[in-house]
C-alpha positions as CSV (number, residue, x, y, z in Angstrom):
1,X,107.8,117.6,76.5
2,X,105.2,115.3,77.8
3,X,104.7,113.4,81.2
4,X,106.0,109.7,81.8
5,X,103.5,107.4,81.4
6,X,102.5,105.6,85.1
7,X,104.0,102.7,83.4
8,X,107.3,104.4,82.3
9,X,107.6,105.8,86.0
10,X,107.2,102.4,87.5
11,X,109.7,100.5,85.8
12,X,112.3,103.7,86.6
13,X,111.7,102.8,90.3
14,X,111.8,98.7,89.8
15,X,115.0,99.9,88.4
16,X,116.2,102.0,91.3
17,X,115.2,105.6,91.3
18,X,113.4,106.5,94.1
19,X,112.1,110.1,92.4
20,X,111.1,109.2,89.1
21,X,107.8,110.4,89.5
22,X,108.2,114.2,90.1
23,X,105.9,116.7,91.1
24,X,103.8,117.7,88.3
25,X,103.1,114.2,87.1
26,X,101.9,113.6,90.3
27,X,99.5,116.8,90.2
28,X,98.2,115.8,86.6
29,X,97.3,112.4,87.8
30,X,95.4,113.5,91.2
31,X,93.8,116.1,88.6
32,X,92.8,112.7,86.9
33,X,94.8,113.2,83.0
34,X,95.0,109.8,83.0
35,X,92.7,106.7,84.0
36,X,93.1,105.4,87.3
37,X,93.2,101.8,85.6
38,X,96.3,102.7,84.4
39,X,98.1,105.0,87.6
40,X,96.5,101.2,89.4
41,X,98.1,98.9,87.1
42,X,101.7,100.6,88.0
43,X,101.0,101.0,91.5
44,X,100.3,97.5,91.8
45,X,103.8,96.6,89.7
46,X,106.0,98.8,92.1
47,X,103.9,97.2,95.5
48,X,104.8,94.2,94.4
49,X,108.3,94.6,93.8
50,X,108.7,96.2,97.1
51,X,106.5,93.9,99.6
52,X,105.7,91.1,97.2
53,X,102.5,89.4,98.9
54,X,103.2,90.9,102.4
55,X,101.0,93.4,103.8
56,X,101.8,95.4,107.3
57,X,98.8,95.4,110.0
58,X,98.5,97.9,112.7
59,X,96.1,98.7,115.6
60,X,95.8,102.0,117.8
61,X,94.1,102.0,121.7
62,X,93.3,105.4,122.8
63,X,95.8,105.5,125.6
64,X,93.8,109.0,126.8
65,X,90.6,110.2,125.5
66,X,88.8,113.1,124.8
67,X,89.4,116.6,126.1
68,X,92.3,117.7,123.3
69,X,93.0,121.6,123.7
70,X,93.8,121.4,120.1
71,X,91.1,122.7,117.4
72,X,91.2,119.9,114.6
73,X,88.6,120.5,112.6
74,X,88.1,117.3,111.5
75,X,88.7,115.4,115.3
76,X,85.9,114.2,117.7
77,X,88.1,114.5,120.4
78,X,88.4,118.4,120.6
79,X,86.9,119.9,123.5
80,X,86.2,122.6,121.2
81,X,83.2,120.7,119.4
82,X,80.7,119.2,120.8
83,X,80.9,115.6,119.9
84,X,79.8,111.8,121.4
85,X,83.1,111.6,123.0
86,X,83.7,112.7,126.9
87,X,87.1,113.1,128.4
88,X,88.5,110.1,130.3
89,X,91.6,109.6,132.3
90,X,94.5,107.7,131.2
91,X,94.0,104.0,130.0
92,X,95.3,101.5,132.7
93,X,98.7,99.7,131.8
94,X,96.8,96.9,132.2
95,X,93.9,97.6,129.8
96,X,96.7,98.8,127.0
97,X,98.6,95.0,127.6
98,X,95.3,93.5,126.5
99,X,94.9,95.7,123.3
100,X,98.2,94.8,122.0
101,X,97.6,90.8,123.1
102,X,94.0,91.2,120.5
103,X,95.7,93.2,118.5
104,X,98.4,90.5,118.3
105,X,96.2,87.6,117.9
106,X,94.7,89.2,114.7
107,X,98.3,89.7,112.7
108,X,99.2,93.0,113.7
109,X,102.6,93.7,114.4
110,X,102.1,96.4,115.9
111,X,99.6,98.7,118.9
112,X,100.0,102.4,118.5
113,X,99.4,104.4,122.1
114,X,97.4,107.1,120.8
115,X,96.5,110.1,123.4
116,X,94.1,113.0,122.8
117,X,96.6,115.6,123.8
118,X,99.0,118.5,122.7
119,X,101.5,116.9,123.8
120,X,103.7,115.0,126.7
121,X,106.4,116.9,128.7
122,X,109.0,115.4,130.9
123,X,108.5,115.4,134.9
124,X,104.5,115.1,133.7
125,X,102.0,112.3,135.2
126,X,100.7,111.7,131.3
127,X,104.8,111.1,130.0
128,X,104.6,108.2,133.1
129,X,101.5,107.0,132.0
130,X,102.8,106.3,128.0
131,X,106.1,105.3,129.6
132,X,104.5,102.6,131.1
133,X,102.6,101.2,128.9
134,X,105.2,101.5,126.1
135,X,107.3,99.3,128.5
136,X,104.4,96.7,129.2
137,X,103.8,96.4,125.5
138,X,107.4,95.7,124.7
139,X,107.7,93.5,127.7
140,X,104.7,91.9,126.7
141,X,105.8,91.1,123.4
142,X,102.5,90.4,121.7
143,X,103.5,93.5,119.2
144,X,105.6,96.5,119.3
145,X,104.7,99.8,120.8
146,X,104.6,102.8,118.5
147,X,102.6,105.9,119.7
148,X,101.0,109.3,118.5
149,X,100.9,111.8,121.5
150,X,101.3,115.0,119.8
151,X,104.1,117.2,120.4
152,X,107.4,116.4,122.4
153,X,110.6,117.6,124.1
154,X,113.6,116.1,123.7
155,X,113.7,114.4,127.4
156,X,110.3,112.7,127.1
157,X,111.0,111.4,123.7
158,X,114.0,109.7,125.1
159,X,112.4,108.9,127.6
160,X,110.1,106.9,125.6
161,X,112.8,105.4,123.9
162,X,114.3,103.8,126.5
163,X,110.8,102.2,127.5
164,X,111.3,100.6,124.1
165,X,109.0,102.9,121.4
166,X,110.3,102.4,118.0
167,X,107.8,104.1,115.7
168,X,106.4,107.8,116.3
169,X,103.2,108.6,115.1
170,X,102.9,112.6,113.8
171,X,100.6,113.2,111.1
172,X,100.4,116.3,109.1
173,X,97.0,116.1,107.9
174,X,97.0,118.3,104.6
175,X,99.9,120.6,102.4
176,X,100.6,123.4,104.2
177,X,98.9,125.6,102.2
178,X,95.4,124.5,103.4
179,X,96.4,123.3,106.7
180,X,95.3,126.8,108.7
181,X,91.9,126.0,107.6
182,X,91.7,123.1,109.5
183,X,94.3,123.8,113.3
184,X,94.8,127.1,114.0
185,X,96.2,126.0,117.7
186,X,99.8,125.3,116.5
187,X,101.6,125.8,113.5
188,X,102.6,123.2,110.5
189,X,106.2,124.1,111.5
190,X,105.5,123.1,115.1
191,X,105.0,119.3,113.4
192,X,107.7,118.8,111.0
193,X,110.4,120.1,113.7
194,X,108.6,116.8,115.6
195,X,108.9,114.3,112.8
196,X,112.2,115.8,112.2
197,X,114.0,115.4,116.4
198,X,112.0,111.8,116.1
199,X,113.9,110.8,113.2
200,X,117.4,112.2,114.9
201,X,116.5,110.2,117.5
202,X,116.6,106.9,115.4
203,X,112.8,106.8,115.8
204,X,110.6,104.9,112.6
205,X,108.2,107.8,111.8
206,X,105.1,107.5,110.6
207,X,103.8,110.6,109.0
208,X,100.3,110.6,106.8
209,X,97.2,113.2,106.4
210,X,93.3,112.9,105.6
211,X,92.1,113.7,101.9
212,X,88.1,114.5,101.6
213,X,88.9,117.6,103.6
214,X,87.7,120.0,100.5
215,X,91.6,120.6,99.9
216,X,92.7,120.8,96.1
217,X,94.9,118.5,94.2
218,X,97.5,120.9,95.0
219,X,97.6,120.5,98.7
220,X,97.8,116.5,98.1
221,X,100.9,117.6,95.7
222,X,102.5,119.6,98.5
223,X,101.7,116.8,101.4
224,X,103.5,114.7,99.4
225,X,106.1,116.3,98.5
226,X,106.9,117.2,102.2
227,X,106.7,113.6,103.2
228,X,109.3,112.5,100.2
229,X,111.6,116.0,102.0
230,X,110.9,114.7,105.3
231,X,111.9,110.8,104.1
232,X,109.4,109.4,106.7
233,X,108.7,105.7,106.5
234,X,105.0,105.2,106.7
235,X,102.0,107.0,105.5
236,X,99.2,106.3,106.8
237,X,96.0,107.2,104.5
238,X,92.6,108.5,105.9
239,X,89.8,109.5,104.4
240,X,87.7,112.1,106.1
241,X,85.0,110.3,108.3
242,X,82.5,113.8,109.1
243,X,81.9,113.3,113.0
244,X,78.4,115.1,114.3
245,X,80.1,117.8,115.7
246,X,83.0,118.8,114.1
247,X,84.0,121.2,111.9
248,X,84.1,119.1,109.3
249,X,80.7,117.0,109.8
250,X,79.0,118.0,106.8
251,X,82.1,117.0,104.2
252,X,80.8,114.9,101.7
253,X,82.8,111.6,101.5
254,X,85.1,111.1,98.2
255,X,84.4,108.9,95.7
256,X,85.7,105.5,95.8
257,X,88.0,105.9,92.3
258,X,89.0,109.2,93.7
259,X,90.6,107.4,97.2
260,X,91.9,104.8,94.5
261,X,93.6,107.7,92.7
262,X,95.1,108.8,95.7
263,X,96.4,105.9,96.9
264,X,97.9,104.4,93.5
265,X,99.4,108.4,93.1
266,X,101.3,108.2,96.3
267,X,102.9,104.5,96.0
268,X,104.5,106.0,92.6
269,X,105.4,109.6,94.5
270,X,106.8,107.6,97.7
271,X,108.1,104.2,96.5
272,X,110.3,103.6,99.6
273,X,107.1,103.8,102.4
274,X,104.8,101.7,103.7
275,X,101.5,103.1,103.0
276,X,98.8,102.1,104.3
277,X,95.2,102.6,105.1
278,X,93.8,103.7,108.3
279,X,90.0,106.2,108.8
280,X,87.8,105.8,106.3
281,X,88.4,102.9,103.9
282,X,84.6,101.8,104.2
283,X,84.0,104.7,101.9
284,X,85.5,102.2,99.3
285,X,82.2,100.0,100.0
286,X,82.3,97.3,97.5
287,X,85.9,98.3,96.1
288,X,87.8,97.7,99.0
289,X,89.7,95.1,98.1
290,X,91.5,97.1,95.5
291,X,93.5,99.2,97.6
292,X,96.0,96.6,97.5
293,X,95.7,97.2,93.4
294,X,96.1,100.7,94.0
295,X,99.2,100.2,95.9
296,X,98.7,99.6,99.2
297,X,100.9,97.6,101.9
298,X,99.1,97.8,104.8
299,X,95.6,99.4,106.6
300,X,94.5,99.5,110.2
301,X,92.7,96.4,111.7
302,X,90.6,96.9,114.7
303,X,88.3,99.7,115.9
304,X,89.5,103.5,115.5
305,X,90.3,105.7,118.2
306,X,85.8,107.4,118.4
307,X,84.4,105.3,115.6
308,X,84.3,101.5,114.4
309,X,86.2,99.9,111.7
310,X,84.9,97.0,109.8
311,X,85.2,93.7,111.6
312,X,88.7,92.3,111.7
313,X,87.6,88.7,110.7
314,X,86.3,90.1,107.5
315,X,89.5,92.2,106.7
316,X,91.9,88.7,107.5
317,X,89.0,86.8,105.0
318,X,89.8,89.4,102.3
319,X,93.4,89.0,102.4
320,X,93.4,85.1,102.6
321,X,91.2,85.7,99.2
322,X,93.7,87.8,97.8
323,X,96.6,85.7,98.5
324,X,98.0,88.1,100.6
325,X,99.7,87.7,104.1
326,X,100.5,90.4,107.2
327,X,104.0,90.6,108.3
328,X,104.7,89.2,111.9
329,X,106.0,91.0,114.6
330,X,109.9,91.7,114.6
331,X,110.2,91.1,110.9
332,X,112.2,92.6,108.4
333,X,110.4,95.8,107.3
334,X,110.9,96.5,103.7
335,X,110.5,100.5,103.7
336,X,113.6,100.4,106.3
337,X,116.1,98.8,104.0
338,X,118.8,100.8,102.7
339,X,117.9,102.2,99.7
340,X,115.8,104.7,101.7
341,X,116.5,108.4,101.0
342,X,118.8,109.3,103.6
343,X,119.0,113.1,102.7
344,X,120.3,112.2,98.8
345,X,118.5,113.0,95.7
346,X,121.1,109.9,94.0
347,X,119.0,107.1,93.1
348,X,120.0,104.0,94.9
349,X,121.4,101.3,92.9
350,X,118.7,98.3,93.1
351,X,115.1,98.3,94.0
352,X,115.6,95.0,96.2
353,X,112.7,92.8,97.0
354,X,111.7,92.1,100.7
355,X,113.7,90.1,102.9
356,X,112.6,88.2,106.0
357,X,114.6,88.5,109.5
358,X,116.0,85.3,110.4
359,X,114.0,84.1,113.5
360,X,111.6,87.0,112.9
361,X,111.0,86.9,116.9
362,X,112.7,89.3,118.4
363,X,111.7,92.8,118.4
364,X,113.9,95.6,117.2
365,X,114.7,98.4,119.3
366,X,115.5,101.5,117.2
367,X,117.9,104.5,119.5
């Protein structure tokens, strides 16, 4: 018996059911059996259903830089490469307000704290630190504080919480099956039981990996298919940038219809989520634009955390051109409404378009 078409898969999840593309058809497309016009063309038909012409912005400050014990082969801020990047202290509360103020002012909704760490534990000087400027950024109100600080217990998540976080950053990276090749400082379990205490928690989670690594189409299947398990509610995209340095400096970047492929195979594996593009998009050169084609909802606007993004002024031009507009702060978020997973393989029984939340001014505090 042969594979849905893209097409056939895409009106299934117009229609409701959040799994109609399954596993292997989503191996024999990233293996490239069919043309990526056509995964595009069906991508674009279930973006548009979901987020219409909304798009999600986000920006990240590096809240603490350089100096991570952890061995990421593909990071510039290991201390175990030897990289552009020097360990700094903490980033004043101050400093972080003023990120999320410019971050505002250029239509994103929200300022990810991001800190080059293992992780934060309660009673520590660095939990304070992203306590308070989680706090100052809610207070502040420009956007809403969401943050990637590796691993967690259970009292400084909370913690963070109650300073008002509502999104937790905690990418995987790769599948599993490739992702010793790249951390061998802590374990792949070690993440998901972080997604998974962040989502108990009432957390958003934000969960995504890096493709250009030299993994195979089957560790893009199995990352996947462990975000769809794990029912997180954005993905963010990257697409390996080599870093002088790094393990990983020498990786060749992919091919611009080969990111396309990815991208326009994970909006029809993981309908629900926001996905969106963050490291590496200029690899797209001239095609960038048709990330939104291939399914996108969202990217990254505003430097990365080591290495420049394309100016922000040019990125709010492109979608003006394409008739697209970013969500505001405090708005209704599409991949949160209830159709989402929820632990049941039952299809839901409507894909509904977005909604807007009345006002669309106050922020939403998730616990």
């Amino acid at each position: 018996m042969s594979s849905p078409t893209p097409g056939t898969v895409a009106d299934r999840i117009i229609d409701g059911d959040l799994h109609a593309a399954d596993g292997a058809s989503l191996l024999s497309w990233l293996r490239g059996d069919v043309q990526v016009w056509d995964l595009m063309n069906a991508a674009d038909r279930v973006r548009r259903a979901r987020f219409a012409d909304k798009v999600h912005l986000c920006s990240i400050v590096n809240a603490k830089e350089g100096g991570c014990p952890e061995d990421c082969g593909f990071c510039s801020q290991s201390r175990h490469f030897e990289t552009h990047v020097a360990p700094n202290k903490f980033t004043a509360t101050d400093t972080i307000v003023a990120h999320s103020e410019r971050a505002g002012q250029r239509g994103a909704s929200a300022l990810g704290l991001v800190t080059a760490t293992r992780g934060l534990e309660q009673g520590t000087k660095g939990l304070q630190h992203v306590v308070d400027g989680v706090a100052a950024v809610r207070a502040a109100g420009h956007t809403e504080a969401h943050a990637s600080v590796g691993f967690l217990d259970d009292g400084a998540m909370d913690e963070l919480i109650d300073a008002g976080l509502t999104e937790l950053n905690h990418n995987l990276e790769s599948g599993r099956s490739f992702f010793e090749t790249i951390v061998s400082t802590h374990t792949y379990d070690e993440r998901i039981d972080t997604i998974r205490r962040a989502k108990s928690k009432g957390l958003r989670t934000c969960v995504g990996g890096i493709f250009g690594m030299g993994e195979k189409p089957e560790d893009r299947v199995e990352l996947a298919e462990q975000l769809r398990e794990l029912d997180v509610d954005e993905v963010p995209l990257n697409f390996l940038v080599g870093i002088d340095g790094t393990k990983l400096a020498k990786v060749e970047p992919l091919a611009p219809m080969e990111m396309l492929r990815i991208i326009a195979a994970y909006r029809l594996f993981l309908p629900r989520q926001n996905i969106f593009i963050a490291a590496g998009r200029d690899h797209l050169g001239q095609l960038l634009p048709l990330m939104f084609s291939a399914g996108a909802s969202g990217m990254m606007v505003g430097d990365f955390l080591t290495t420049p993004n394309r100016g922000v002024e040019d990125d709010l031009a492109m979608l003006r051109d394409l008739g697209l507009s970013a969500m505001t702060c405090g708005e209704s978020r599409p991949e949160m409404q209830e159709d989402r997973d929820a632990g049941s393989t039952a299809p839901p029984a409507a894909f509904p378009p977005p909604t807007k939340r009345p006002g669309g001014a106050k922020l939403p505090i998730l616990a």
